[in-house]
C-alpha positions in Angstrom: -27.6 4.2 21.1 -29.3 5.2 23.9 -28.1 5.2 27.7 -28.2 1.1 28.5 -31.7 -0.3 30.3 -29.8 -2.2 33.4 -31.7 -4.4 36.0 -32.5 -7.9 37.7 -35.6 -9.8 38.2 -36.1 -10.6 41.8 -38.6 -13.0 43.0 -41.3 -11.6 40.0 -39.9 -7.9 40.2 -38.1 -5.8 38.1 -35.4 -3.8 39.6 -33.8 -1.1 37.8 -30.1 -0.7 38.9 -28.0 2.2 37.8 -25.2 2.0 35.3 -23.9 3.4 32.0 -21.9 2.8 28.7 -18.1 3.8 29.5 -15.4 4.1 27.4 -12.1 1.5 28.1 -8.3 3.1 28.0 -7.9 0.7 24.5 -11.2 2.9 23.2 -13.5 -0.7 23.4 -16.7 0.2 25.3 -17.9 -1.5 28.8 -20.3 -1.0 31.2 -20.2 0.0 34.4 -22.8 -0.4 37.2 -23.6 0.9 40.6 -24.6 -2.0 42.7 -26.4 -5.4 42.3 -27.2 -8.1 44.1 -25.0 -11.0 42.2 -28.0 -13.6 43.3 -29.6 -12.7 40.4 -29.0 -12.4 36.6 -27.9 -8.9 35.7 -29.2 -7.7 32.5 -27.5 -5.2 30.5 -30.1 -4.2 27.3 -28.7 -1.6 25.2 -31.4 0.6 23.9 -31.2 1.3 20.2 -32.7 4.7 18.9 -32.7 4.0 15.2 -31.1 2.4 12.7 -31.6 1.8 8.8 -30.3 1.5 5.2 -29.1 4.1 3.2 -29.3 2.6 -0.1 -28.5 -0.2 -2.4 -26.3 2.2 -4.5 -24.3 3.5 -1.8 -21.0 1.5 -2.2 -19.3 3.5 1.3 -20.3 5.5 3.9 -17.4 7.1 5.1 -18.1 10.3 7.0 -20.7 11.5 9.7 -21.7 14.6 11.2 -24.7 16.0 13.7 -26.6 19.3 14.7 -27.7 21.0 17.8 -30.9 19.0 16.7 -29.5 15.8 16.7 -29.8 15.4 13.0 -27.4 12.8 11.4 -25.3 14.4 7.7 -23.7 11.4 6.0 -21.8 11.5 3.2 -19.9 8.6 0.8 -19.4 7.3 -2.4 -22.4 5.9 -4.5 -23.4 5.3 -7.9 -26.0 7.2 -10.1 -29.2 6.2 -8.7 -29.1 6.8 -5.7 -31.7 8.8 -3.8 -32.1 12.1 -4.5 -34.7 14.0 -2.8 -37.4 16.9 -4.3 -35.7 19.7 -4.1 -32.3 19.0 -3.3 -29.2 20.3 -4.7 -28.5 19.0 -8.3 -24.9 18.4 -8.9 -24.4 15.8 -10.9 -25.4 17.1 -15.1 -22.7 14.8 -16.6 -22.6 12.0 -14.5 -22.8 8.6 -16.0 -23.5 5.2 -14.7 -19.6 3.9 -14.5 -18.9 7.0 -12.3 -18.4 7.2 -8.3 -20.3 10.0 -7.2 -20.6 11.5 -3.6 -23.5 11.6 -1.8 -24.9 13.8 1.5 -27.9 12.5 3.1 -29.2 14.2 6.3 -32.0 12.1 8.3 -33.4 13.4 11.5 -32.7 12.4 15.2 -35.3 9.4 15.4 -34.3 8.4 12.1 -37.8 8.5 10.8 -37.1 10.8 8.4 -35.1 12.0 5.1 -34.7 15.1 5.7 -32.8 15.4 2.0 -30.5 13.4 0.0 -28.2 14.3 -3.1 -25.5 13.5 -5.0 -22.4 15.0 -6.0 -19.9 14.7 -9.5 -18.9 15.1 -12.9 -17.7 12.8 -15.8 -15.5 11.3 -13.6 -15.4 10.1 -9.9 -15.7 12.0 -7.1 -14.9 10.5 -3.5 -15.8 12.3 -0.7 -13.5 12.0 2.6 -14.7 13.8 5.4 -17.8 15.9 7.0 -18.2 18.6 9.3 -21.6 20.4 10.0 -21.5 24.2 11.3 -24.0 25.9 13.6 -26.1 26.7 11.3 -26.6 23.1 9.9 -24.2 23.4 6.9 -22.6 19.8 5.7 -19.1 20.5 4.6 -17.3 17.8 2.7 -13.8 17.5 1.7 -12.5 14.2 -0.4 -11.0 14.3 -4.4 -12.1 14.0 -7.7 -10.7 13.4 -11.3 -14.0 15.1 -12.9 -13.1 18.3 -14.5 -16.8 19.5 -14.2 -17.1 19.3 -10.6 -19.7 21.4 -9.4 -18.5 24.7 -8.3 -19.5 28.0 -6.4 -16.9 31.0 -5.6 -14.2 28.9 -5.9 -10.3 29.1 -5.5 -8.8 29.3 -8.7 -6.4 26.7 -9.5 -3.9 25.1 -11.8 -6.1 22.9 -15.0 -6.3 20.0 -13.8 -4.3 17.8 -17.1 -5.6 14.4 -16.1 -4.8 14.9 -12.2 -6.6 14.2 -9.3 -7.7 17.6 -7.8 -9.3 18.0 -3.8 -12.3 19.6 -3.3 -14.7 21.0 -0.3 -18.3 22.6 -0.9 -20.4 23.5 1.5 -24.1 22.5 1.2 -27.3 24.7 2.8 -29.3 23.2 6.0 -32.1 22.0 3.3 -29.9 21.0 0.9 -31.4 23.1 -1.6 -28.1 24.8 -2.8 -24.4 25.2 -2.5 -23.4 28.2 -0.1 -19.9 27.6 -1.9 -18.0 24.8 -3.3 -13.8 25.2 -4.5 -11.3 22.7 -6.0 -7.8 22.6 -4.5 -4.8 22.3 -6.5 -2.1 23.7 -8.0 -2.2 27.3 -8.0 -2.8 29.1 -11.5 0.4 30.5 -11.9 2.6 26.8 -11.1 5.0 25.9 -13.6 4.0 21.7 -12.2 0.5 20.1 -12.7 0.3 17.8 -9.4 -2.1 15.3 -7.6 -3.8 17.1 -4.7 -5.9 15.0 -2.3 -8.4 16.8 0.6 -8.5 14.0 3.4 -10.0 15.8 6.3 -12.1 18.7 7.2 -13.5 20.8 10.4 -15.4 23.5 11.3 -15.1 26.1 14.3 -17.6 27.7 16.1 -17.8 30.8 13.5 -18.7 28.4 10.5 -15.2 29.2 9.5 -14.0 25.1 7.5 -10.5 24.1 8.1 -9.2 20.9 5.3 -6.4 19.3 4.9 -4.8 16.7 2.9 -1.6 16.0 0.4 -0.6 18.3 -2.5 2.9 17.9 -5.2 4.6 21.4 -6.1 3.1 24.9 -6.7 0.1 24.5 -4.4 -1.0 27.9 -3.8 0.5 29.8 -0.1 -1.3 32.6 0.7 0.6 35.9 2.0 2.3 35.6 5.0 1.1 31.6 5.6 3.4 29.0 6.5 5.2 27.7 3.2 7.7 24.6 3.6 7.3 23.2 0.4 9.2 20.1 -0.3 10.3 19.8 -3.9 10.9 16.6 -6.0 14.3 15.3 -5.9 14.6 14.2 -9.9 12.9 10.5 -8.7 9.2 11.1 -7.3 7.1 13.5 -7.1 7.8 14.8 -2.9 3.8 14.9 -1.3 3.4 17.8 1.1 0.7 18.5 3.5 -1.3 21.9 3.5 -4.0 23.4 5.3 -6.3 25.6 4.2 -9.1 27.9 6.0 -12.1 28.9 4.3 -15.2 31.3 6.2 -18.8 30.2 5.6 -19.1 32.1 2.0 -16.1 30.5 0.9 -13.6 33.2 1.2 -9.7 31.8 1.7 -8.7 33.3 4.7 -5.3 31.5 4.4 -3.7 28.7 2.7 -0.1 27.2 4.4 1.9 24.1 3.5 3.1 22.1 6.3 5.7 20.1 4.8 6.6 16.9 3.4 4.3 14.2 3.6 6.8 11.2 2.5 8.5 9.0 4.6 11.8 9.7 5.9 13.4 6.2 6.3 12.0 4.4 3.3 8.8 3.0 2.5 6.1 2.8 -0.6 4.5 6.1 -0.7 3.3 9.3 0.9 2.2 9.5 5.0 -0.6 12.0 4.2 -2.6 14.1 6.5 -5.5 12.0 8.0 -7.4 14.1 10.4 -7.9 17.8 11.5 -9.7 19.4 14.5 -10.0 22.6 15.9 -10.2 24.2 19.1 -12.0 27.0 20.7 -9.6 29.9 19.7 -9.1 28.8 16.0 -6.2 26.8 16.6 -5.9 24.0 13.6 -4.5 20.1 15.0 -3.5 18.1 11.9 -2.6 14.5 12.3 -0.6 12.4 9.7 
């Protein structure tokens, strides 16, 4: 959406008055105008810059990002089929027809063009959660995947998975050609417990450097000197905890923490989880639950 075309016809003329979009304390969106003469009809036509379908196949979209450029990275969950450009990354050898896979499309500005599109999985689903696109126009995706054939580059080394859900967050090159790293997240190798771990939320800092979050069980790997409050189970569920972990643009760990327990405190049906993650200026990581 572009900035809103306000104005009033008056006696065979079109004025233009001054206005704009503005955003309303309870985040709905209203308008606000200079002046106007209330004699005559105000009209308030907001000017669409483009929109379109993805695809048929593309059950969710349920993450966006843009550039410097003003290019739109979108990524959700689709079945095989969906487009995949000439070119593009291919990460998806095993997957079948009755699997979720995730997909990354990046269009330009205007929208007049598909810039790439891919798709994303294994021999089992693969759900993507979140996108954040660096400087240099990386798309990195965090979400979770039962496949045990994800596609990976330089990645963290982690518990097998032994039927559990594991997270995941790859990093994908400005023409979508290859993967500048891609990592499960899970238990760590040496864990004596095989847990559900779950990547809900990603961001990136002004060094490229990814920052993703989300719920793990025991053993999930802490690196040296990193926050660890691991919560363990009590002997009747599984306790979820929340980590955060910080990867640079090759996919180096720079550190891995856990935050704490993710379940509730005073009852209820499951874990909190972490649902969103920014970053500020100095590298400073804001989880929210």
């Amino acid at each position: 959406m572009d900035a809103p075309s306000i104005y009033q016809n008056e006696d065979g003329r079109r004025c233009r008055r001054n206005g704009a979009f503005r955003v309303l304390p309870n985040g709905d969106i209203g308008f606000m105008v200079e002046s106007y003469d209330p004699r005559f009809d105000l009209v308030i036509d907001p000017v669409l810059i483009f929109s379109t379908y993805l695809s048929p196949l593309g059950s969710d979209g349920n993450g966006i990002g843009t550039d410097a450029a003003g290019n739109s990275y979108v990524t959700g969950y689709a079945t095989l089929g969906y487009p995949v450009t000439t070119g593009a990354f291919s990460g998806c050898a095993t997957c079948t027809t009755n699997n979720v896979v995730t997909f990354v499309s990046k269009l330009s500005a205007d929208g007049s063009k598909l810039i790439y599109s891919t798709v994303l999985g294994g021999n089992n689903f693969a759900q993507p959660t979140g996108i954040a696109v660096d400087t240099n126009g990386d798309a990195i995706v965090s979400g979770w995947t039962s496949a045990t054939d994800f596609p990976t580059k330089s990645g963290q080394s982690i518990l097998p998975q032994n039927n559990n859900n594991v997270g995941f967050l790859f990093s994908l090159a400005p023409d979508g050609a290859s993967l500048n790293y891609g990592t499960l997240l899970g238990p760590s190798p040496t864990s004596p417990v095989a847990s559900m771990t779950y990547a809900t939320a990603v961001a990136v800092d002004g060094s490229g450097n990814a920052y993703v979050t989300g719920e793990t069980g025991e053993g999930f790997f802490v690196s040296s000197g990193a926050l660890n409050q691991e919560v363990k189970s009590n002997g009747s569920y599984n306790s979820f905890n929340v980590y955060l972990v910080k990867f640079d643009p090759t996919g180096t760990l720079l550190y891995s923490a856990v935050l704490g327990t993710a379940d509730p405190q005073n009852g209820g049906g499951g874990p909190i989880g972490a649902s969103a993650i920014a970053v500020d200026t100095t590298g400073n990581a804001y989880v929210t639950l």
